[in-house]
C-alpha positions in Angstrom: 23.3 134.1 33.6 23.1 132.3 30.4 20.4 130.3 28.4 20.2 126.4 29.3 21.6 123.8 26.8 19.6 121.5 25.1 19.3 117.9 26.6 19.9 116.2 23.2 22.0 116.9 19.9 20.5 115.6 16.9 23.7 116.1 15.0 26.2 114.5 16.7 23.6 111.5 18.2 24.3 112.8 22.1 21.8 112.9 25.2 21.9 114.0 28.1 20.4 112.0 31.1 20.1 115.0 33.4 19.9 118.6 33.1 22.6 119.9 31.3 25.0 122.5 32.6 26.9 125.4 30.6 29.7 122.8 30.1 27.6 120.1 28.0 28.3 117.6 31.3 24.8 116.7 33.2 24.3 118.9 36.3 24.2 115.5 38.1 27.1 113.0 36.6 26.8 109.6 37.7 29.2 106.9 37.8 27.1 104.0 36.5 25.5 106.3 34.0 25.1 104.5 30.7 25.3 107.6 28.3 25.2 109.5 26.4 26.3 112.8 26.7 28.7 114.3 24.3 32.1 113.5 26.8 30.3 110.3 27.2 31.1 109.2 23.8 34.1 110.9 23.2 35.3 109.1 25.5 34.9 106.1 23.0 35.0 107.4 19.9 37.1 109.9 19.5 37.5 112.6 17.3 35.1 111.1 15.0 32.8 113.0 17.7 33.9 116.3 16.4 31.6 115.9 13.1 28.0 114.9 12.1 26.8 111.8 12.5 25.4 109.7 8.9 27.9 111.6 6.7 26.7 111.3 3.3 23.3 111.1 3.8 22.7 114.6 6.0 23.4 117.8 6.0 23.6 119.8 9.4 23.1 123.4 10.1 24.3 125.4 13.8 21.1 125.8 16.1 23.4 128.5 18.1 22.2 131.4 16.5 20.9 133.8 19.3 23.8 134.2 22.8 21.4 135.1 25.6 23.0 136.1 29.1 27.0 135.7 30.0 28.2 133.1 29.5 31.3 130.9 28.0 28.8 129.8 25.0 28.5 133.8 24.1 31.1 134.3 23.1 32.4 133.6 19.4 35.2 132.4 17.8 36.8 133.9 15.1 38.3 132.5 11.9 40.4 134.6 9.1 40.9 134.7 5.6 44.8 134.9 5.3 48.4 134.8 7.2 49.8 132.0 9.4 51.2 132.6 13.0 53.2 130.5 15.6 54.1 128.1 12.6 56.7 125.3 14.1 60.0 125.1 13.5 60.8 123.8 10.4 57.7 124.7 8.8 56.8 127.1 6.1 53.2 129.1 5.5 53.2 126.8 2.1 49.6 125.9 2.1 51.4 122.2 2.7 52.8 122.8 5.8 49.7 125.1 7.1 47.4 122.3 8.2 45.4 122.0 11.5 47.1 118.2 12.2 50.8 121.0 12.3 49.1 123.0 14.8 51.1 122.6 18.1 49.1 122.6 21.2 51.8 121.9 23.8 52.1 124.3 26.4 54.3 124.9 29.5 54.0 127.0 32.7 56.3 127.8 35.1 58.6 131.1 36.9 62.2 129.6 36.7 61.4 125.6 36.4 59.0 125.0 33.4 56.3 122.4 33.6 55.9 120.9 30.3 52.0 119.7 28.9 51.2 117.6 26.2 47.6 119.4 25.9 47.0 122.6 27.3 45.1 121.0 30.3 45.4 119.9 34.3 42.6 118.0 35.9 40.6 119.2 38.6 41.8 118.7 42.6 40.9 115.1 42.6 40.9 114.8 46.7 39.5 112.6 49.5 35.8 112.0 47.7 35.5 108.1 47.6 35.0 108.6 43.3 38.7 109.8 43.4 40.0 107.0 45.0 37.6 104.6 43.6 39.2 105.7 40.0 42.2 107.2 40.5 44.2 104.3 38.5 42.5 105.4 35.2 42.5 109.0 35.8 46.1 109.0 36.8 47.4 106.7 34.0 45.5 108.4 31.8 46.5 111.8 32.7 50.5 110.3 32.7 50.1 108.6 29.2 48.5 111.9 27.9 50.9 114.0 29.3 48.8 116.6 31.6 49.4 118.0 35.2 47.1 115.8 37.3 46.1 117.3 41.3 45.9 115.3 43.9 43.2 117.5 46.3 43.0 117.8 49.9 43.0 115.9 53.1 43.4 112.4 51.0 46.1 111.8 54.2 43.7 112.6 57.3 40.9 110.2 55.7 43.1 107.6 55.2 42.6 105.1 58.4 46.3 103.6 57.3 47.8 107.2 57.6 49.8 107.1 60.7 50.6 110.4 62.0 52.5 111.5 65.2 52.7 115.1 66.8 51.9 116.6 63.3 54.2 114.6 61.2 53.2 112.0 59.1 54.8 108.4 59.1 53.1 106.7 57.2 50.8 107.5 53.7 49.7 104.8 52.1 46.8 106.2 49.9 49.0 109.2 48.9 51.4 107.1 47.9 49.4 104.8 46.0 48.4 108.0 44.3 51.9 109.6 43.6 53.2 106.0 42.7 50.4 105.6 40.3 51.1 108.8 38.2 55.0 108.5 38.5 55.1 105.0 37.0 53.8 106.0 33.3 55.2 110.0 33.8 57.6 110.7 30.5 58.3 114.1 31.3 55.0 115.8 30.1 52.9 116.8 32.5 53.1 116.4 36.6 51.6 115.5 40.1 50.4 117.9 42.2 49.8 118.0 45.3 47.6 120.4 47.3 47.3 121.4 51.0 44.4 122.9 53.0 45.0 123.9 56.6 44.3 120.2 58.0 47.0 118.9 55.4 48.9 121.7 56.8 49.0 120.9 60.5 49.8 116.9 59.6 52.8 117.8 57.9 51.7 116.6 54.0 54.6 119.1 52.6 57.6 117.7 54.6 56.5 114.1 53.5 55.9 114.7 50.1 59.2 116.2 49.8 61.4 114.3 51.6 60.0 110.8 49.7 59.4 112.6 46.2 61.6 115.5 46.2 61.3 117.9 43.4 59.0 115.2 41.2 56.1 116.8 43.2 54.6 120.0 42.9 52.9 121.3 46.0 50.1 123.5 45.7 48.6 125.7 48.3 44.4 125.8 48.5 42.7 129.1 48.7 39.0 127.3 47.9 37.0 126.4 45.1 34.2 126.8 42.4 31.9 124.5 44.1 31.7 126.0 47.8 33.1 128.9 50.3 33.8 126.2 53.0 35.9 123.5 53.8 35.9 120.0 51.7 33.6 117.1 52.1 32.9 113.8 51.9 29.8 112.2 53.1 30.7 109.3 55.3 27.9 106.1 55.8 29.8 104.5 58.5 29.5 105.3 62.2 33.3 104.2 63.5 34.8 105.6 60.7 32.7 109.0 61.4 34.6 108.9 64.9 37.9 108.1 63.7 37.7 111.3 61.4 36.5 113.5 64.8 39.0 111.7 66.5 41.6 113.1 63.9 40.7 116.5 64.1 37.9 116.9 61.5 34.6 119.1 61.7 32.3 115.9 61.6 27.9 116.9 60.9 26.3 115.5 62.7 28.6 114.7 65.8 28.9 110.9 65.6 30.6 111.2 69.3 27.1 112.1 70.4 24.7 109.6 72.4 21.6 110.8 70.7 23.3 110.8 67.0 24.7 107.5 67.5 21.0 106.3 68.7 19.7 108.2 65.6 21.8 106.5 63.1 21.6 102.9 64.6 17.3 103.2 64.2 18.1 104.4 60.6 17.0 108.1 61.3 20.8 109.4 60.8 22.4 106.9 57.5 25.6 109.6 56.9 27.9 112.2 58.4 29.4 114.8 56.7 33.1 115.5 57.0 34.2 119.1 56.4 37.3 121.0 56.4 38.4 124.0 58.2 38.3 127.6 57.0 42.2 129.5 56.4 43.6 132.6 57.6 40.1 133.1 60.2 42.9 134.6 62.8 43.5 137.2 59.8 41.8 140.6 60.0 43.1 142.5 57.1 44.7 142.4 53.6 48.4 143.3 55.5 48.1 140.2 57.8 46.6 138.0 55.0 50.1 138.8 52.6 52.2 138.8 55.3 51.0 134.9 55.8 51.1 133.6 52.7 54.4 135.3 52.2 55.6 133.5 55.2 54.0 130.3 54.2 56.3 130.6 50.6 59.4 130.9 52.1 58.8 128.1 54.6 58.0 125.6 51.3 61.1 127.3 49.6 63.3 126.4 52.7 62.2 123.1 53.0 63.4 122.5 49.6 60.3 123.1 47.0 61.2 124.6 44.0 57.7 124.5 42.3 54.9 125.7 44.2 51.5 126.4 42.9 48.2 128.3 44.4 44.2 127.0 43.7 41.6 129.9 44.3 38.2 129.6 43.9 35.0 132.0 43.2 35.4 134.7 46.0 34.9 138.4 45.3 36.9 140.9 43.1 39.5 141.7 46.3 40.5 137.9 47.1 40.8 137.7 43.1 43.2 140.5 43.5 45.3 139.1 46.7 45.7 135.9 44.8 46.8 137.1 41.5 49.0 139.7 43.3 50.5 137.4 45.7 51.0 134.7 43.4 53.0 136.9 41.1 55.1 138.7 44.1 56.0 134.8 45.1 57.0 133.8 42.2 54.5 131.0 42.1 54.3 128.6 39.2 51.0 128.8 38.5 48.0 130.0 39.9 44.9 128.4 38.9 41.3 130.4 38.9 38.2 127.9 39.5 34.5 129.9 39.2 31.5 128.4 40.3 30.1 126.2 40.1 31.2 122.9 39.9 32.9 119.9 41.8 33.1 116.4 42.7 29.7 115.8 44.5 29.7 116.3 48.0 29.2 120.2 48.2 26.0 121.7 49.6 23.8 122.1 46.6 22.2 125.5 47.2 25.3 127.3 47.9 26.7 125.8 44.3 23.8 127.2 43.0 23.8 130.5 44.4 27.7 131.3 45.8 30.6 133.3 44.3 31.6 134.7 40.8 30.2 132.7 37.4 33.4 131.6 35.4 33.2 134.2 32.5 33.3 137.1 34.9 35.5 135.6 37.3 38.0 134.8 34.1 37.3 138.3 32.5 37.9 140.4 35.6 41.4 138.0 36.2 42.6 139.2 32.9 42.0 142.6 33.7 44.0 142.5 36.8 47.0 140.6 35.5 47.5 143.3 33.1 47.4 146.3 35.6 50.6 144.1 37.1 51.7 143.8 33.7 51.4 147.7 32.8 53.7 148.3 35.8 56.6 145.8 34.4 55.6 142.6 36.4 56.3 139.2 35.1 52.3 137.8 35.9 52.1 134.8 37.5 51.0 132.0 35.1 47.3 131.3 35.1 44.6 128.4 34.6 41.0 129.2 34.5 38.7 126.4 35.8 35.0 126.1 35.9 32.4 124.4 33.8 34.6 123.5 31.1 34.2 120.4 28.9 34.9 120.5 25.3 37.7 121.8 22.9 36.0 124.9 21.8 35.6 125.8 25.4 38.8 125.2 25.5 40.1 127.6 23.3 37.7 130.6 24.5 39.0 130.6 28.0 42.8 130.2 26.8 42.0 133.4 24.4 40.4 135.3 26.8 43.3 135.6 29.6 45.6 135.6 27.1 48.7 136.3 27.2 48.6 135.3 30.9 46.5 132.1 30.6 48.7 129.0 29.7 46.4 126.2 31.0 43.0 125.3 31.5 41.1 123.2 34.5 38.9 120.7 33.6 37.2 118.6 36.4 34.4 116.5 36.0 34.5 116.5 32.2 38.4 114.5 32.5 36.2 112.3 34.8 33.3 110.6 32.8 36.3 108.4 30.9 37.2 106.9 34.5 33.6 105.9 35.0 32.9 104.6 31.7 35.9 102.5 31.0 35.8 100.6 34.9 32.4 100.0 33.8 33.2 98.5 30.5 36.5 96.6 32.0 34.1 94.9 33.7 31.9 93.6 31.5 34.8 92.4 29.5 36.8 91.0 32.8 34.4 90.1 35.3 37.1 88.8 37.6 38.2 93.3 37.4 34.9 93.8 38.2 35.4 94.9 42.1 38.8 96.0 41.4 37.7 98.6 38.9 34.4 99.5 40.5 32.0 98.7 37.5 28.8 99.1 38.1 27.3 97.6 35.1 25.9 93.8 34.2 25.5 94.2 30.6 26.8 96.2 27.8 24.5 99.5 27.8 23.7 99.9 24.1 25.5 102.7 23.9 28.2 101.2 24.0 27.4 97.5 21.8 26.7 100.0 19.2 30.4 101.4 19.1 31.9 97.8 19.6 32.2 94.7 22.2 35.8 94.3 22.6 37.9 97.1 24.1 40.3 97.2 20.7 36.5 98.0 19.0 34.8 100.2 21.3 38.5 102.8 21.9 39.2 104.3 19.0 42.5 105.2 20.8 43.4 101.6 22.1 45.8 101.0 19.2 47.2 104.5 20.0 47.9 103.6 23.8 49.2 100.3 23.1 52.2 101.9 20.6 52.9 103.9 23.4 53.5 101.3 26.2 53.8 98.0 23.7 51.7 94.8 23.3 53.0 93.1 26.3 51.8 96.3 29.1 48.7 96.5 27.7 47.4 94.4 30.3 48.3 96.5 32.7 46.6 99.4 31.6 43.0 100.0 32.5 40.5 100.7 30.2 39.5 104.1 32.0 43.2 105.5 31.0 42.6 104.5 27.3 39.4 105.8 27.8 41.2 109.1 29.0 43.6 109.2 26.4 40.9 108.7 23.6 38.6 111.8 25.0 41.8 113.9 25.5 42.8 112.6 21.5 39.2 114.3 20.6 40.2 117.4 22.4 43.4 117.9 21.1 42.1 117.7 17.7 39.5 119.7 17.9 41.5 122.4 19.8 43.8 122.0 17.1 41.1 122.9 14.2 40.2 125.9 16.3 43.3 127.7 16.2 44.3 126.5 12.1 40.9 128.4 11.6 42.4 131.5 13.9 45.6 131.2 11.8 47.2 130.5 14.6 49.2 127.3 14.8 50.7 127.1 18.9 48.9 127.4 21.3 50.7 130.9 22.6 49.9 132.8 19.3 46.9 132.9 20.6 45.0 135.8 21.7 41.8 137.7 22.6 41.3 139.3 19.4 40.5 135.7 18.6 36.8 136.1 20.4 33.7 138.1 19.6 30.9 138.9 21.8 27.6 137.5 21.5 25.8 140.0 23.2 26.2 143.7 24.2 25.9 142.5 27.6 29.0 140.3 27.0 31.0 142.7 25.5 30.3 144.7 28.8 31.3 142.5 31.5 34.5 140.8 29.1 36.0 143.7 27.4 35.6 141.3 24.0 34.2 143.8 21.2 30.8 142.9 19.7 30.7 140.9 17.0 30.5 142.9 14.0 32.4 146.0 15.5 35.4 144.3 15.0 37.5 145.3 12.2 34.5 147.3 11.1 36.8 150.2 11.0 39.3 148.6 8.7 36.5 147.1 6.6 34.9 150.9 6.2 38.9 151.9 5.5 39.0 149.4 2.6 36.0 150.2 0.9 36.7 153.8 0.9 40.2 153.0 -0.5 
């Protein structure tokens, strides 16, 4: 669909170790990776990341001249010559006041109850996968010191062998807990915890325990699928009782641990994992009737229970499943309904069908706008929307907020608000070897990635200082480096994000719009609706100079 990105940037000093994907991130992202991709550094560095390295002694000119294929990277961003829009209260459009460091990029979803964001961003469904777990401290923290909606993803009850649960309710949750607790302790108001449900979270009962410990501090989302897969959720599992429990608790379990000839297999070394996998919904289901009627029914049942926010995740499926869910979502009243296209994910998804399932994020996005204003057209308050799906960096950002705008409000990013977990458990524990298993570092030695940017943790973040006036001197110690790592990569975004729409002339983040975008390509402007480049405002161009 769209032309490859290069594996190094001689500009901003970045490499890739893998093959690079559309969103900048390495097809393959590794945990103990030692950099240094473009997220990779920001996660260090900043917003210093948003210029050319050696200033003063280069100059730099854009290699992104030709947009081959459909993708996010063709489209274009536009800039203008005059006005200022969305300008916060109390300012004026005095060139003084009209600066990109005034530009306000909160944001807030919501039907009756709005959810308030720092940054226009939520992570990714952060589920039972061992790396969610491993990190969730720093991505949570993070995420709560920030001030963004983090998810917590599916079945993270049913994998936990300290879960008790009797006759489909649940008594006891420690890893969700740990999770909510985790978020909840450094929450300010900005941002939330969300928690989602597949059909195994469903039958165990995760709604009425989440609500009747958390109440309304929890958002419960419903899970229609993902970017990364059509099928259930995995984990790869590499131990053989712990492959048994999981069957024993009512999950799809490949190869059958339970079987004579497996468990033979995997003691000789033939067999060294299982994967777990997750059910498929609404199977019993036979048309689009029955499929309403069930989610309908499955509303009102959370509303009755006492949920007054409820959210809905749907992934790459075809044009009529993107219809159902935007339709749906909006005749619920849902809070948000967030749009993920392939093809991306945590790690455990089979790779040929990411490679080859579902709708590509541009189109998916594209034909989702489209759809939200036929409801629109008819009177319909739309349903809030976040796009998901290969999305990394600030500028990527701002394309997929302008192009379901006005009915886009957030935007998923998931393995991109990762790398900062990964990097600063690694560093925290170099510089605190006794952290070293607590973190999950994976490194012996400084990489010299890093040495170059600094050897102490007030060196190497250039938002550590920032963190620390947040939470004070004293609870520093108590923050990991992962969430400072977080906040410095989100710092980076913001920033740039922010120069994007100053150059717009548009200075919140709901001034913003799709006459903000360009195609690339004619092919582009087909399949997005976004006029070709230099057809727009030809007309009043021609107008002027015939004046």
């Amino acid at each position: 669909m769209s032309i490859g990105q290069q594996r190094s940037n001689d500009v901003l000093g970045t490499v890739n170790r893998g093959n690079p994907a559309e969103s900048g991130l390495c097809t393959l992202c590794r945990a103990d990776c030692q950099g240094k991709c473009e997220t990779f550094m920001s996660c260090m560095q900043g917003r210093k990341m948003l210029y050319p390295r050696n200033f003063g002694a280069v100059t730099a000119g854009s290699d992104n001249i030709t947009h081959v294929g459909v993708s996010y990277n063709s489209l274009r961003i536009q800039g203008y010559n005059y006005g200022a829009y969305g300008l916060p209260q109390g300012l004026s459009s005095d060139a003084d006041d009209c600066i990109f460091p005034n530009v306000k990029i909160e944001t807030e979803f919501g039907n009756e109850i709005k959810t308030k964001s720092r940054i226009p961003i939520l992570s990714g469904a952060l589920g039972s996968t061992f790396v969610a777990a491993k990190y969730w401290e720093s991505f949570a923290v993070g995420a709560a010191l920030v001030g963004y909606p983090i998810v917590i993803g599916e079945n993270v009850v049913g994998v936990d062998k300290e879960s008790v649960i009797e006759n489909g309710k649940i008594l006891k949750s420690p890893e969700l807990d740990r999770r909510i607790e985790t978020y909840l302790r450094y929450h300010d108001g900005y941002g939330a915890i969300i928690v989602q449900m597949n059909v195994e979270d469903t039958r165990n009962g995760v709604a009425d325990y989440v609500l009747e410990k958390y109440g309304d501090k929890v958002i419960i989302e419903l899970k229609w699928g993902q970017g990364a897969k059509d099928i259930g959720g995995e984990i790869q599992v590499r131990d053989l009782d712990y492959a048994i429990f999981l069957k024993n608790r009512g999950y799809i379990v490949d190869p059958d641990p339970t079987l004579s000839e497996v468990q033979q297999a995997f003691k000789s070394g033939a067999i060294r994992s299982f994967a777990r996998h997750s059910r498929l919904g609404y199977t019993d289901l036979a048309n689009y009737d029955q499929v309403r009627d069930s989610f309908m029914t499955a509303i009102a049942d959370l509303r009755s229970k006492g949920y007054k926010r409820i959210t809905l995740k749907t992934g790459s499926y075809g044009m009529e499943a993107l219809a159902m869910a935007i339709k749906f979502a909006t005749d619920a009243k849902l809070d948000l309904l967030t749009i993920d296209g392939s093809g991306g994910g945590t790690g455990m998804s089979p790779w040929n069908m990411m490679e080859s399932w579902g709708v590509p994020s541009l189109l998916l996005h594209a034909k989702s706008y489209e759809y939200a204003s036929i409801l629109a057209q008819k009177g319909q308050r739309v349903v809030d929307l976040a796009f998901g799906g290969g999305i990394a960096r600030e500028d990527q950002i701002f394309k997929a907020l302008a192009l379901g705008a006005p009915f886009t409000k957030m935007i998923c990013i998931g393995r991109a608000t990762m790398i900062p977990g990964f990097l600063g458990a690694n560093i925290e524990g170099i510089l605190k070897p006794e952290r070293k298993a607590a973190v999950h570092g994976n490194w012996s030695e400084l990489p010299k990635s890093v040495s170059d940017v600094g050897t102490r943790a007030d060196e190497i973040f250039a938002g550590y200082y920032d963190v620390q006036k947040k939470v004070g001197a004293d609870a520093m110690k108590d923050i990991p480096l992962g969430a400072i790592a977080v906040w410095t990569l989100a710092d980076k975004l913001a920033a740039g994000l922010q120069q994007l729409l100053a150059g717009a002339r548009k200075f919140s983040v709901p001034e913003i719009s799709r006459y903000d975008l360009a195609s690339g390509n004619r092919e582009t402007e087909k399949e997005t609706g976004i006029p070709f480049i230099t057809e727009i405002q030809d007309e009043a161009a021609k107008r002027m100079l015939n004046s």
